[in-house]
ZANURO-892115 format. One record per residue (C-alpha): x, y, z. Coordinates in steps of 0.2 Angstrom, whole numbers, plus 5000, padded with zeros to 4 digits. Example, Ala and Ser with C-alpha at 12.3 -4.5 7.8 and 13.67 -1.06 7.14 Angstrom:
2
@px 5062	py 4978	pz 5039
@px 5068	py 4995	pz 5036
END
This chain:
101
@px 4925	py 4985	pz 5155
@px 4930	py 4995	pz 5141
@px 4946	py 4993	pz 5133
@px 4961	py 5003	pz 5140
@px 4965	py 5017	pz 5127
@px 4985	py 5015	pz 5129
@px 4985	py 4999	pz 5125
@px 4969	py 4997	pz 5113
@px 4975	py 4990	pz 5093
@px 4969	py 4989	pz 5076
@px 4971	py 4977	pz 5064
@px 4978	py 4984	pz 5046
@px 4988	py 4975	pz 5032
@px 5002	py 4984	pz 5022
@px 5003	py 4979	pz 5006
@px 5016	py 4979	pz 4993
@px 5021	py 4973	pz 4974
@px 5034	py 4972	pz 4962
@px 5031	py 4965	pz 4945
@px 5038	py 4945	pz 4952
@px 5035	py 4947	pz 4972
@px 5019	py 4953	pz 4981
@px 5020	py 4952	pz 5001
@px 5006	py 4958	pz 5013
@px 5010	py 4959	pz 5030
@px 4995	py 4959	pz 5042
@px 5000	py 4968	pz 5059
@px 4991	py 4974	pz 5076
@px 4995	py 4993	pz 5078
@px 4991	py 5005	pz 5093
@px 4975	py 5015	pz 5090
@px 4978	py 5032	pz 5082
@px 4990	py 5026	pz 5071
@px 4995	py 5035	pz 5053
@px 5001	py 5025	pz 5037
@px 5018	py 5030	pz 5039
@px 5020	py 5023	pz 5055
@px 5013	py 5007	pz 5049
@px 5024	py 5005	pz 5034
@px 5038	py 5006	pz 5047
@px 5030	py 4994	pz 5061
@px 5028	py 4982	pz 5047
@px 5045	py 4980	pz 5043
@px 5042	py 4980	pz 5023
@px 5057	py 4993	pz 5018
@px 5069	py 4980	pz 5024
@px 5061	py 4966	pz 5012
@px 5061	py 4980	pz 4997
@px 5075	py 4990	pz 5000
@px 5072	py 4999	pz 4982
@px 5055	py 5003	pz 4987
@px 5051	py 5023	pz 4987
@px 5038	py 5028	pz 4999
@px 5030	py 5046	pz 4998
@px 5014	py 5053	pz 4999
@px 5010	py 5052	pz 4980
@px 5010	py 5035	pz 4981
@px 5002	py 5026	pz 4996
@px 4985	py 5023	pz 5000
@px 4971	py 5013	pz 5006
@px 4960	py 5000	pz 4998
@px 4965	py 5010	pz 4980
@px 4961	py 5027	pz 4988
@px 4976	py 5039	pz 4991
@px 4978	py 5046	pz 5006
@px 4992	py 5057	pz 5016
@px 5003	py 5049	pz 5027
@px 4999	py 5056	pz 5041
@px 4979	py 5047	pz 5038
@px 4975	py 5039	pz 5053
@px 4972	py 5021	pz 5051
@px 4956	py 5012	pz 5056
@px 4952	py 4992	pz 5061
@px 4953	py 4982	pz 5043
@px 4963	py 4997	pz 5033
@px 4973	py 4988	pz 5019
@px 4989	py 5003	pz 5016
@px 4994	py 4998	pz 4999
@px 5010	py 5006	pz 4993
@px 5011	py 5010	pz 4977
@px 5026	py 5009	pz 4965
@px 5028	py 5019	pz 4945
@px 5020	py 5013	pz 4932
@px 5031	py 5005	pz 4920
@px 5023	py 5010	pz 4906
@px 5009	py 5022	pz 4902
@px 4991	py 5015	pz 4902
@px 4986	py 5026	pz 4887
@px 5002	py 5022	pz 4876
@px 5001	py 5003	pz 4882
@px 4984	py 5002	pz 4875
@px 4986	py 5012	pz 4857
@px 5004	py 4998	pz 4855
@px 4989	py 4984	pz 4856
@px 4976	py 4994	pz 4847
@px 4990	py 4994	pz 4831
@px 4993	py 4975	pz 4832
@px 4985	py 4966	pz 4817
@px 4971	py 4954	pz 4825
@px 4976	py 4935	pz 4820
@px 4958	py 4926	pz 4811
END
């Protein structure tokens, strides 16, 4: 008997970090779900009230996506947070530090 679609779930994870706390919070959602709706099924904004959620930073398994993307079985929704410093800067301050011998 095949599975009633009204009813029928995924499972995904939604995944957050800060630089001290890193919570990922595995939940069953209904098929057809979007990675907005599972960021608020999961019930992360009320563990990081700070955290900002748009569509320039979300997405899954390290691939940005809208949204609206409609989740499949095993999708990881990571949200992602600013960089604190930038990647290219960060590296010329270590290029610059005198190696100890």
């Amino acid at each position: 008997m095949a599975p009633d679609p009204d009813t029928a779930t995924v499972s995904v994870e939604v995944a957050y970090a800060t630089p001290k706390r890193q919570l990922i919070v595995p939940i069953e959602v209904p098929v057809g779900c979007t990675v907005e709706q599972a960021i608020e099924l999961s019930g992360i904004r009320e563990r990081f009230p700070d955290m900002q959620v748009d569509r320039d930073n979300v997405g899954i398994f390290s691939r940005k996506v809208a949204l609206d993307q409609t989740l499949l079985d095993g999708d990881r929704v990571e949200i992602y947070r600013p960089l604190i410093a930038d990647p290219k800067e960060a590296r010329r301050a270590r290029a610059n530090v005198p190696r100890r011998r």
